[in-house]
Structure formats: C-alpha cells, structure tokens
mmCIF entry with sequence, helices, sheets and N, C-alpha, C, O atoms, coordinates in Angstrom:
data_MODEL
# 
_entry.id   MODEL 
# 
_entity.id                         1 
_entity.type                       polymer 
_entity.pdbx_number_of_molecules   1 
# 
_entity_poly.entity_id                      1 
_entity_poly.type                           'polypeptide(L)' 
_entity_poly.nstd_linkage                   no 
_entity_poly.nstd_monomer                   no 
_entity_poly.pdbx_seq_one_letter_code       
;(UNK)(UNK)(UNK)(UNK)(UNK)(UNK)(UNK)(UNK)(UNK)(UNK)(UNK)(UNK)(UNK)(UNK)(UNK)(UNK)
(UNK)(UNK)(UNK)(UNK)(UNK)(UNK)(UNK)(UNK)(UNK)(UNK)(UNK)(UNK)(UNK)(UNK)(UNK)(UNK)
(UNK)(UNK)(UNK)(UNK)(UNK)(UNK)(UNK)(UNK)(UNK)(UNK)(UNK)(UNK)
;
_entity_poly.pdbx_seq_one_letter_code_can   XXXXXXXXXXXXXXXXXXXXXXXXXXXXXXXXXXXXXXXXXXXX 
_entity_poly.pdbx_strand_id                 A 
# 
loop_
_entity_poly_seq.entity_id 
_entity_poly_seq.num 
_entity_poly_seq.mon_id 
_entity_poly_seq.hetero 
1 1  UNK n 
1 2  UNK n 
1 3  UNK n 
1 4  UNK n 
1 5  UNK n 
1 6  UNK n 
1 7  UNK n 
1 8  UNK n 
1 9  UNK n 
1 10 UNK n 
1 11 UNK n 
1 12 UNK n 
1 13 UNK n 
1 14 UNK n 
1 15 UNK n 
1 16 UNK n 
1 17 UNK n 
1 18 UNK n 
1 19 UNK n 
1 20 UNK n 
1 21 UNK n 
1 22 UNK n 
1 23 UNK n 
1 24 UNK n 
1 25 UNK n 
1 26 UNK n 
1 27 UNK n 
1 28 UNK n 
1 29 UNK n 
1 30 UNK n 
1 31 UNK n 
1 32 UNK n 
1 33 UNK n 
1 34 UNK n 
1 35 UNK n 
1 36 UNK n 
1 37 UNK n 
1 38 UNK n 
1 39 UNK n 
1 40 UNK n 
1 41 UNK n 
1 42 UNK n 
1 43 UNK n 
1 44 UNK n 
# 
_struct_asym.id          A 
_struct_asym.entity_id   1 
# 
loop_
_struct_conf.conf_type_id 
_struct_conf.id 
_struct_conf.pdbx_PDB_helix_id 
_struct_conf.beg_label_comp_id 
_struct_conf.beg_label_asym_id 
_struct_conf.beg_label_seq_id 
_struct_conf.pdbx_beg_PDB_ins_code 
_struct_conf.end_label_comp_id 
_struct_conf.end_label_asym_id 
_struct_conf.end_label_seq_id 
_struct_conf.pdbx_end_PDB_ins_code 
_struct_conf.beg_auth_comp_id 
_struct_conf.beg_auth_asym_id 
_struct_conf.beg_auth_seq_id 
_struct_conf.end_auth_comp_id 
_struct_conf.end_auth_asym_id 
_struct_conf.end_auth_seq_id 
_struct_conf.pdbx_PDB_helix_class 
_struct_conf.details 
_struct_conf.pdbx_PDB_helix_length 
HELX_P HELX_P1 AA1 UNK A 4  ? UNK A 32 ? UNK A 4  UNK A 32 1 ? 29 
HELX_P HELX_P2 AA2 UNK A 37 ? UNK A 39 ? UNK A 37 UNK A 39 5 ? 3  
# 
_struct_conf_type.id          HELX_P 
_struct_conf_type.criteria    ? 
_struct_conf_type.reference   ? 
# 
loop_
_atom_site.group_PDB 
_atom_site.id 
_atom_site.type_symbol 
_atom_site.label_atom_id 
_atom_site.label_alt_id 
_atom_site.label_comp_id 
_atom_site.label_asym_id 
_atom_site.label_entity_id 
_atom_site.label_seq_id 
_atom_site.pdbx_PDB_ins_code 
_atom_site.Cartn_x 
_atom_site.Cartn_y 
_atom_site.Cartn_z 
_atom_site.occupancy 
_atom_site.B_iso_or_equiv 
_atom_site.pdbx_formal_charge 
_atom_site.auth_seq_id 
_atom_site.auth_comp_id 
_atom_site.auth_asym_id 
_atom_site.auth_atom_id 
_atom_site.pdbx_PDB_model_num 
ATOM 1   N N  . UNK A 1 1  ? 102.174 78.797  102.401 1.00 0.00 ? 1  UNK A N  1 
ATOM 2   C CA . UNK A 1 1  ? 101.985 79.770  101.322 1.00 0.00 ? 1  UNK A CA 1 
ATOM 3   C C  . UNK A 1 1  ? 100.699 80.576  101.547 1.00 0.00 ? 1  UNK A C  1 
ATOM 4   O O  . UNK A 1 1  ? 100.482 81.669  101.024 1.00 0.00 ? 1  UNK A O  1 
ATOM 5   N N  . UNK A 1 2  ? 99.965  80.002  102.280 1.00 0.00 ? 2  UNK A N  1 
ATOM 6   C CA . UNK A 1 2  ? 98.223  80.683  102.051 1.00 0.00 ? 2  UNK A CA 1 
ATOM 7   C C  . UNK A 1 2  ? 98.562  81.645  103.406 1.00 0.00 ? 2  UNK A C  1 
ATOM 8   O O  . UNK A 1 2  ? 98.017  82.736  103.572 1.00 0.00 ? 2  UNK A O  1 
ATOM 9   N N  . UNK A 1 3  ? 99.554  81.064  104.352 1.00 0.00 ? 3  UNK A N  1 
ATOM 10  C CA . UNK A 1 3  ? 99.538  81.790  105.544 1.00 0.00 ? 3  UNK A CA 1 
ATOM 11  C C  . UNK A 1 3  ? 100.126 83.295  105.464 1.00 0.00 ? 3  UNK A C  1 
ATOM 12  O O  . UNK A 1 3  ? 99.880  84.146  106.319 1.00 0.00 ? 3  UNK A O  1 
ATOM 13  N N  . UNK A 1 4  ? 100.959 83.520  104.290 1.00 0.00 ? 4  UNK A N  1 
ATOM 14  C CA . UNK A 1 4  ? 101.799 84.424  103.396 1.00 0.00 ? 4  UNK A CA 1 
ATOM 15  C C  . UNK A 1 4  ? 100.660 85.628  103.526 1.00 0.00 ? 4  UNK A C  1 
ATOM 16  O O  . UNK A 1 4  ? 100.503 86.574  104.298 1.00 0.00 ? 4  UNK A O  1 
ATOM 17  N N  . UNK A 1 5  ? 99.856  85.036  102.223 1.00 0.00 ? 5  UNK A N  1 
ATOM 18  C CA . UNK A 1 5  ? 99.203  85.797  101.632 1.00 0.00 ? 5  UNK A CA 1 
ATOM 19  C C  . UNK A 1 5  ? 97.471  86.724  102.852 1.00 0.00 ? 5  UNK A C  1 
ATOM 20  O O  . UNK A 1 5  ? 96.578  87.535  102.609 1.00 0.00 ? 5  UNK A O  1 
ATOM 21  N N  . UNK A 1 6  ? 98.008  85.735  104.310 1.00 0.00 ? 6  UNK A N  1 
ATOM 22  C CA . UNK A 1 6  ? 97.128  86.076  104.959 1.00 0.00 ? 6  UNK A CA 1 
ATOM 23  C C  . UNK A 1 6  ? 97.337  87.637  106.149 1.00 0.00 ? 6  UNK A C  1 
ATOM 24  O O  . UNK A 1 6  ? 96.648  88.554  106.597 1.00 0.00 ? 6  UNK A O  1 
ATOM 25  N N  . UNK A 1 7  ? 98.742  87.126  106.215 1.00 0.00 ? 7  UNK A N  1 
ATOM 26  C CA . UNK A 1 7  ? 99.724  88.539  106.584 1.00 0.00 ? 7  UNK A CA 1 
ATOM 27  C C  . UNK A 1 7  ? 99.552  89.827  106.041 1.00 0.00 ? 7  UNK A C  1 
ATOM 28  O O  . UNK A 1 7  ? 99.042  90.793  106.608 1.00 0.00 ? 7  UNK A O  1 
ATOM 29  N N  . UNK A 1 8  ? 100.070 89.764  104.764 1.00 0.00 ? 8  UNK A N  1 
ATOM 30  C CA . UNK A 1 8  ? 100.374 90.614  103.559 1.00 0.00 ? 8  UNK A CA 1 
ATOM 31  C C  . UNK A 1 8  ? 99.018  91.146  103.695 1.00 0.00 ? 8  UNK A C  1 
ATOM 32  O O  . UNK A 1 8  ? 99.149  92.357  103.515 1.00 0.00 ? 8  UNK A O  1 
ATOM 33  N N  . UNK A 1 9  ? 97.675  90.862  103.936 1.00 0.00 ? 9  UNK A N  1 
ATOM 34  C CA . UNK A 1 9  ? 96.464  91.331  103.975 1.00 0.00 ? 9  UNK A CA 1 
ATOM 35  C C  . UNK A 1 9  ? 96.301  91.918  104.888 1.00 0.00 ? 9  UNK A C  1 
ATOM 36  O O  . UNK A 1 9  ? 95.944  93.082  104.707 1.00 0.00 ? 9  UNK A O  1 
ATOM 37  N N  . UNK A 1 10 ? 96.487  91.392  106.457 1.00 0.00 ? 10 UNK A N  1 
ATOM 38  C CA . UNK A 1 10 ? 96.758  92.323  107.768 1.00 0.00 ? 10 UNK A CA 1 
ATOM 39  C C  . UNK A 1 10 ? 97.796  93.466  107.731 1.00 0.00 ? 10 UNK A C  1 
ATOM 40  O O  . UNK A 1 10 ? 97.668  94.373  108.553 1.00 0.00 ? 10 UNK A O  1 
ATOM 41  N N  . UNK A 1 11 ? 98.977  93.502  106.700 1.00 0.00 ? 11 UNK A N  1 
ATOM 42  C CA . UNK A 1 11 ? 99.986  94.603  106.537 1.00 0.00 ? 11 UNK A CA 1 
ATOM 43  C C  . UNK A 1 11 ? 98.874  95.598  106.190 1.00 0.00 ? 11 UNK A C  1 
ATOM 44  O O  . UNK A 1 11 ? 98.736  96.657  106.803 1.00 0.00 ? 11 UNK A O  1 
ATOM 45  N N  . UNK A 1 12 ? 98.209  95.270  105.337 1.00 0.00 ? 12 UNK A N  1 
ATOM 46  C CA . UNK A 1 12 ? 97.647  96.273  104.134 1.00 0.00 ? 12 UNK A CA 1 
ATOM 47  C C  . UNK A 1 12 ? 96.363  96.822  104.540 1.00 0.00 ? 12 UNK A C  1 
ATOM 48  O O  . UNK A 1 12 ? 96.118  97.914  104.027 1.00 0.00 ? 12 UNK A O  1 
ATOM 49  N N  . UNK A 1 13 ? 95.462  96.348  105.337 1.00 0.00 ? 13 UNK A N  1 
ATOM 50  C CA . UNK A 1 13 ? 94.166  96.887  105.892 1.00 0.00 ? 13 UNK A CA 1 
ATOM 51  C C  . UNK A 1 13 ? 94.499  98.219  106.764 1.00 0.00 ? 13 UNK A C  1 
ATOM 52  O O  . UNK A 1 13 ? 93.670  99.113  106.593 1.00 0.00 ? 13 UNK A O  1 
ATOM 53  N N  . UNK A 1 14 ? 95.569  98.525  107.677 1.00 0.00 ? 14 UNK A N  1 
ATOM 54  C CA . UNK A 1 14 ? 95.806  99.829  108.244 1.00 0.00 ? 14 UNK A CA 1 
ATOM 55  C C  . UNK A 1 14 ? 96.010  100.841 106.889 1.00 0.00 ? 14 UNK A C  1 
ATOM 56  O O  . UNK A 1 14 ? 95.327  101.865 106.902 1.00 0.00 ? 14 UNK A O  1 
ATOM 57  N N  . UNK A 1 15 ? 96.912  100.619 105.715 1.00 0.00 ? 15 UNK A N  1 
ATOM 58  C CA . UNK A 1 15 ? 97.563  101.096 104.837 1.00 0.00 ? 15 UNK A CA 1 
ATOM 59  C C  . UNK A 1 15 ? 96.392  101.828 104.167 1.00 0.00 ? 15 UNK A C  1 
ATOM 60  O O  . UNK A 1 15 ? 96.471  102.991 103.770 1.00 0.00 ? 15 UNK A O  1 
ATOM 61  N N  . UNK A 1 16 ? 95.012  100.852 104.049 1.00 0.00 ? 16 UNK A N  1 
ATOM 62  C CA . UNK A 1 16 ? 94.047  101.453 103.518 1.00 0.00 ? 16 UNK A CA 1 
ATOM 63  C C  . UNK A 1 16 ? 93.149  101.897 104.146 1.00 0.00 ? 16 UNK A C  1 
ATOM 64  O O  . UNK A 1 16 ? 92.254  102.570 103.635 1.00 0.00 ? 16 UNK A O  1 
ATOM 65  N N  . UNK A 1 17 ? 93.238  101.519 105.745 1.00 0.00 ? 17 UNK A N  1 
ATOM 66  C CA . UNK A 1 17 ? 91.779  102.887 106.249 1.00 0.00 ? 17 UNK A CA 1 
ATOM 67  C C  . UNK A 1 17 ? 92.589  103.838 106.000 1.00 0.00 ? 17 UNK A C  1 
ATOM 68  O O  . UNK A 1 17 ? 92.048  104.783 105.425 1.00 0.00 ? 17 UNK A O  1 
ATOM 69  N N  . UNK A 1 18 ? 94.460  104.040 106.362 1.00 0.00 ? 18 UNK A N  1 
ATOM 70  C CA . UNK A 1 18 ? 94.718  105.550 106.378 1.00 0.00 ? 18 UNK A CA 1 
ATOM 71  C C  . UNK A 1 18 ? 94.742  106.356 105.152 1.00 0.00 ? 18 UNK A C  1 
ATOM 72  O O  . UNK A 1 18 ? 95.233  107.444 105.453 1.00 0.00 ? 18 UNK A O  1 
ATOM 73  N N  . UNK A 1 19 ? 94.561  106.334 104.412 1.00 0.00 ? 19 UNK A N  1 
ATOM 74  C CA . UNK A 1 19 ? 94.582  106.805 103.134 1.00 0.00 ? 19 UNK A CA 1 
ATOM 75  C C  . UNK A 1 19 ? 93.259  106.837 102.723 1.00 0.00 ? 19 UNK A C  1 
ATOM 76  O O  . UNK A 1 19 ? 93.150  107.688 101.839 1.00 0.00 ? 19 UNK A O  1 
ATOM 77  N N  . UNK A 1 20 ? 91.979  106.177 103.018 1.00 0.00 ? 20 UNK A N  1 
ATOM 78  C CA . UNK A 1 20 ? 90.580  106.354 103.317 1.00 0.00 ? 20 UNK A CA 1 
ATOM 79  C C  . UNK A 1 20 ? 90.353  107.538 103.969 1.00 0.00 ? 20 UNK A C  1 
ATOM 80  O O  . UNK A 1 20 ? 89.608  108.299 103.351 1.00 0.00 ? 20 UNK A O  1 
ATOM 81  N N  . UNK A 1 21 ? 90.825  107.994 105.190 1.00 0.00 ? 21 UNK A N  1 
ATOM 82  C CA . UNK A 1 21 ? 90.883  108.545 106.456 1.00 0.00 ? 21 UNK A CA 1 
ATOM 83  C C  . UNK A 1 21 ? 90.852  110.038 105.904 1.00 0.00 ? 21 UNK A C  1 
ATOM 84  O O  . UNK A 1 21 ? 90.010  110.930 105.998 1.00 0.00 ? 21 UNK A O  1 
ATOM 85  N N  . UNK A 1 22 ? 91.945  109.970 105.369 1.00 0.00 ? 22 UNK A N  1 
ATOM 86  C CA . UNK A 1 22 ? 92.802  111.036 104.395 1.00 0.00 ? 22 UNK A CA 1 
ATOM 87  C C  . UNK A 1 22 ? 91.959  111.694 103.567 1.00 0.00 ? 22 UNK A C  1 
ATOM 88  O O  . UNK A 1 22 ? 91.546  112.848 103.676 1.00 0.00 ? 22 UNK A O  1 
ATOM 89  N N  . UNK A 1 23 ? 91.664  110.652 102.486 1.00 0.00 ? 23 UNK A N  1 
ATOM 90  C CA . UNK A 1 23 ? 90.778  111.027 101.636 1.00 0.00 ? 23 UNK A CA 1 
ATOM 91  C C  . UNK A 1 23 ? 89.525  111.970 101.937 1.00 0.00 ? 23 UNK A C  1 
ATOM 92  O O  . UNK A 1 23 ? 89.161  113.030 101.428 1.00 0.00 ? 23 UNK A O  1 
ATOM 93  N N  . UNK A 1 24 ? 88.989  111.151 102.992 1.00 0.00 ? 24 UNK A N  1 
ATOM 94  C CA . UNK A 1 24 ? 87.643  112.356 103.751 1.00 0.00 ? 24 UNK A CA 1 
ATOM 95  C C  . UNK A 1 24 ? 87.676  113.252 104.240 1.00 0.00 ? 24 UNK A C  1 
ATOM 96  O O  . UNK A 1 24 ? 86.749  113.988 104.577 1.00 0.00 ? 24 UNK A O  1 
ATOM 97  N N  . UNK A 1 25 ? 89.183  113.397 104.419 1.00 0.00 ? 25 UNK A N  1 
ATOM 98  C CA . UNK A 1 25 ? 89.497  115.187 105.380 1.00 0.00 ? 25 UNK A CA 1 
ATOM 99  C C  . UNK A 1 25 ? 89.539  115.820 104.094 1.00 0.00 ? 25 UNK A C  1 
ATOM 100 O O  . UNK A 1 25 ? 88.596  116.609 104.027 1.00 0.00 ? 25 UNK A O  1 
ATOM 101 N N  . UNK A 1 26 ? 90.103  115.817 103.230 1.00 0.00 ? 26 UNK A N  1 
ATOM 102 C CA . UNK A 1 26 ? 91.032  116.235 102.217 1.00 0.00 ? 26 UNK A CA 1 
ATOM 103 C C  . UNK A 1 26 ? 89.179  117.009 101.332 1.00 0.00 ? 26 UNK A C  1 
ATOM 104 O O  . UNK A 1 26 ? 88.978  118.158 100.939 1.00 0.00 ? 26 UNK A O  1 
ATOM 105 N N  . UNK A 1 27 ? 88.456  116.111 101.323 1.00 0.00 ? 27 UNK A N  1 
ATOM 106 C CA . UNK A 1 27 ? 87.081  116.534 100.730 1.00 0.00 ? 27 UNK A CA 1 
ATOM 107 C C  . UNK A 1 27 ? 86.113  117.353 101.771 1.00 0.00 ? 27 UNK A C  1 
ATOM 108 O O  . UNK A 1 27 ? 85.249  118.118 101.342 1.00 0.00 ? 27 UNK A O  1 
ATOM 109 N N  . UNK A 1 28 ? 86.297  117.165 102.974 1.00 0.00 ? 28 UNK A N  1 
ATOM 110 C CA . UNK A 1 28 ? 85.675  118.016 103.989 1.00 0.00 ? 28 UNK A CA 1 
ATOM 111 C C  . UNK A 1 28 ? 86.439  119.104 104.086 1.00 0.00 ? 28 UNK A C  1 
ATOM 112 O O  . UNK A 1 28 ? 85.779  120.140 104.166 1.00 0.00 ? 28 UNK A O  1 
ATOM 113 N N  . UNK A 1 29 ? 87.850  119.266 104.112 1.00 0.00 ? 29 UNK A N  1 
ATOM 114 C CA . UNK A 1 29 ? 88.482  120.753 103.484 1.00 0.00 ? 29 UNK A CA 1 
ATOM 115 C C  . UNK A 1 29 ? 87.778  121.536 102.693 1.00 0.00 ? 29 UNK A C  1 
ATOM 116 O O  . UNK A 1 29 ? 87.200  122.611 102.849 1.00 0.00 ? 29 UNK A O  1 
ATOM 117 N N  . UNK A 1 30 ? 87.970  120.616 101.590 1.00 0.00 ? 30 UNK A N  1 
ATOM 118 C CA . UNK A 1 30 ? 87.866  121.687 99.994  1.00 0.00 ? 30 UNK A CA 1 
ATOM 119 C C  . UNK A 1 30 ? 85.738  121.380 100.162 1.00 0.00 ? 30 UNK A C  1 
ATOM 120 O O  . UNK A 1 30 ? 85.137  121.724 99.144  1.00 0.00 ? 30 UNK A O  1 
ATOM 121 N N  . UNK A 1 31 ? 85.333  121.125 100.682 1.00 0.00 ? 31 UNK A N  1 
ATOM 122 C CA . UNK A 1 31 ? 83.881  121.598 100.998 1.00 0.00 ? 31 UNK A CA 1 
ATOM 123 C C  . UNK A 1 31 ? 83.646  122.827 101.257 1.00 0.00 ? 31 UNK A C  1 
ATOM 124 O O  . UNK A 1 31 ? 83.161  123.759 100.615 1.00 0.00 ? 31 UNK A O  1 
ATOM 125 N N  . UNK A 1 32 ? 84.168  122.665 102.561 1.00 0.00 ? 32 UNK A N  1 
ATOM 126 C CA . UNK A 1 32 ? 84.354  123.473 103.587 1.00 0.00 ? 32 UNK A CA 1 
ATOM 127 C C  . UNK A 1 32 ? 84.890  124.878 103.276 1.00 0.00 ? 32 UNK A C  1 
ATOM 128 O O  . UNK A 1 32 ? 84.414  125.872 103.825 1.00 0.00 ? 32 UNK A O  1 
ATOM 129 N N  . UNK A 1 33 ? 86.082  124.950 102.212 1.00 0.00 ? 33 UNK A N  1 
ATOM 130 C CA . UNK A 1 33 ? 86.637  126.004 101.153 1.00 0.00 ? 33 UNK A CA 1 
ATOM 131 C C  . UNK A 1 33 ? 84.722  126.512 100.595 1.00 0.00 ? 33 UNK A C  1 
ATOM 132 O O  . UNK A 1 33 ? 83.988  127.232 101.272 1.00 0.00 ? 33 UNK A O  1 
ATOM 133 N N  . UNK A 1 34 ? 84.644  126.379 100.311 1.00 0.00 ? 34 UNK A N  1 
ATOM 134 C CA . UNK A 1 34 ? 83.623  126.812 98.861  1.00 0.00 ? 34 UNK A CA 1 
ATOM 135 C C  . UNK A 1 34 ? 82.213  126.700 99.903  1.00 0.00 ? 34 UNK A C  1 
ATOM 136 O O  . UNK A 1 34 ? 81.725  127.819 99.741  1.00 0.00 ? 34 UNK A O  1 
ATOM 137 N N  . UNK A 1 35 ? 81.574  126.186 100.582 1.00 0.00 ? 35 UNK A N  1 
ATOM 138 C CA . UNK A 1 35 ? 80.415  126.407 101.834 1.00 0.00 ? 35 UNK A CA 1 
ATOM 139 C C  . UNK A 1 35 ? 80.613  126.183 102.569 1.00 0.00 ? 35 UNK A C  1 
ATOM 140 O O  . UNK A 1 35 ? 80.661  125.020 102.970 1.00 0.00 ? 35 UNK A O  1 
ATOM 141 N N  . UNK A 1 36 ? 80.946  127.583 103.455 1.00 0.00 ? 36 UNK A N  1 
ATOM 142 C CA . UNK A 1 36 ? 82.109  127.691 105.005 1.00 0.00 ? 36 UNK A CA 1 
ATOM 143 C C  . UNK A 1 36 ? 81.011  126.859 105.761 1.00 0.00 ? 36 UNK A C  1 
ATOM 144 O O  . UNK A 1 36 ? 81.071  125.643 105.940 1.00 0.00 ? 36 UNK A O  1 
ATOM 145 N N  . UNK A 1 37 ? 80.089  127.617 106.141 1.00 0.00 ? 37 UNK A N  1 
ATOM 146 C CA . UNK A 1 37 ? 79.063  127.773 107.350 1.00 0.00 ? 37 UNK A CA 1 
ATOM 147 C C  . UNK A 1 37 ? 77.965  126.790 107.259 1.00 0.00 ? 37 UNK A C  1 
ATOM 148 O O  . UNK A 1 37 ? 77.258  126.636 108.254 1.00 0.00 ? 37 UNK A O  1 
ATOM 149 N N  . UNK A 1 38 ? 77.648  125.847 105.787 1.00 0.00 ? 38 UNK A N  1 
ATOM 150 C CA . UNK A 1 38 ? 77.045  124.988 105.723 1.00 0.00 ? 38 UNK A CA 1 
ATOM 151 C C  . UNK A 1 38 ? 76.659  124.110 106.715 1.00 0.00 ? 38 UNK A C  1 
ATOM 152 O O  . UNK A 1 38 ? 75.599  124.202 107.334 1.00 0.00 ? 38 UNK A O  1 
ATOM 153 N N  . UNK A 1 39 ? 77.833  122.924 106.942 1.00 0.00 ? 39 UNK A N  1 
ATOM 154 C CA . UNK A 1 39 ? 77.618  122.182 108.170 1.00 0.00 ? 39 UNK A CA 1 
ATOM 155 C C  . UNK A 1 39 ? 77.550  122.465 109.839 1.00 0.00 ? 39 UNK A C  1 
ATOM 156 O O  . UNK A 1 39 ? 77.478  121.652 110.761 1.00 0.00 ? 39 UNK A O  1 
ATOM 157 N N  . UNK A 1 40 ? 77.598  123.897 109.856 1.00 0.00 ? 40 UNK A N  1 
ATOM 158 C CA . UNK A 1 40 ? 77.851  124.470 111.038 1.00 0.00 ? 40 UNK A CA 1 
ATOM 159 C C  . UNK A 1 40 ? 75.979  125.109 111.072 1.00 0.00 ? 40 UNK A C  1 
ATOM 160 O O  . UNK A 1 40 ? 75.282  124.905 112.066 1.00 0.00 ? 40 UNK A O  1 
ATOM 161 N N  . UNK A 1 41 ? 75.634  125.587 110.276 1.00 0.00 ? 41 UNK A N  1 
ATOM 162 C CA . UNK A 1 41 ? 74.321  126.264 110.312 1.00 0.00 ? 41 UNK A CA 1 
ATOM 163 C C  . UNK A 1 41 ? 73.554  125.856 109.213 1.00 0.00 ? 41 UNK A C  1 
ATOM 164 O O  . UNK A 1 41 ? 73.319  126.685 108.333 1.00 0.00 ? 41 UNK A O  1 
ATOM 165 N N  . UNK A 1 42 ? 73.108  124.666 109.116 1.00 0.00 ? 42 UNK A N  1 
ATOM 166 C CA . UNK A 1 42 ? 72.259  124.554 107.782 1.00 0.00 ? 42 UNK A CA 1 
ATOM 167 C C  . UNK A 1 42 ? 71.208  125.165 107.392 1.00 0.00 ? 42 UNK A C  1 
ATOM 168 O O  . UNK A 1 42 ? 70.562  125.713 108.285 1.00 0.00 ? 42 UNK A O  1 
ATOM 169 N N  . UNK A 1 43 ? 70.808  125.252 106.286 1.00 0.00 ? 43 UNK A N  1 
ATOM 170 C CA . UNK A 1 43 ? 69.642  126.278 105.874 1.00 0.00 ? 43 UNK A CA 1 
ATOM 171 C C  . UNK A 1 43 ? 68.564  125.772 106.306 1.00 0.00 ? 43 UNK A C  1 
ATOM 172 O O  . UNK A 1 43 ? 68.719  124.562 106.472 1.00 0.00 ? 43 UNK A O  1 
ATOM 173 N N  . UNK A 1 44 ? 67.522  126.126 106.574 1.00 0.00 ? 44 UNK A N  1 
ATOM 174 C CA . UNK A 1 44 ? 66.018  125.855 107.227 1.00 0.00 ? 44 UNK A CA 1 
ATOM 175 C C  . UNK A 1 44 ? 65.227  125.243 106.157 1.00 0.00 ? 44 UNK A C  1 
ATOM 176 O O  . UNK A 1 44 ? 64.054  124.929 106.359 1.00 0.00 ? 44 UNK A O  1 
# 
C-alpha cells in the first residue's frame, strides 16, 4: 500500500514541474507585453 502511494508521487512530480514551467513563460510573456526592452536593456 505505501509502495502505491510512492508511484502515484513519481506520476505526479513531471505533471507539476510542467505546469510550473508553463506558468513562468506565460508571466515572462505578459511582462514582456507591457516592458518590451526591459530585460534586454536595463535602465542604468
């Protein structure tokens, strides 16, 4: 039973970097929308 629940945890760790992964593009987009040139040329 414990060996179950040790699987089900290895299923699920890919499941959640990718959707982590996701998450940080998805906010470096909409950054990136609204201060193009920011990370490319920062202000002095």
């Amino acid at each position: 039973m414990q060996q179950n629940y040790f699987f089900k945890y290895l299923s699920l760790a890919p499941v959640l970097l990718f959707a982590h992964l996701i998450f940080v593009a998805v906010v470096w987009i909409i950054f990136n929308t609204f201060f193009p040139d920011l990370l490319f040329h920062p202000l002095p």
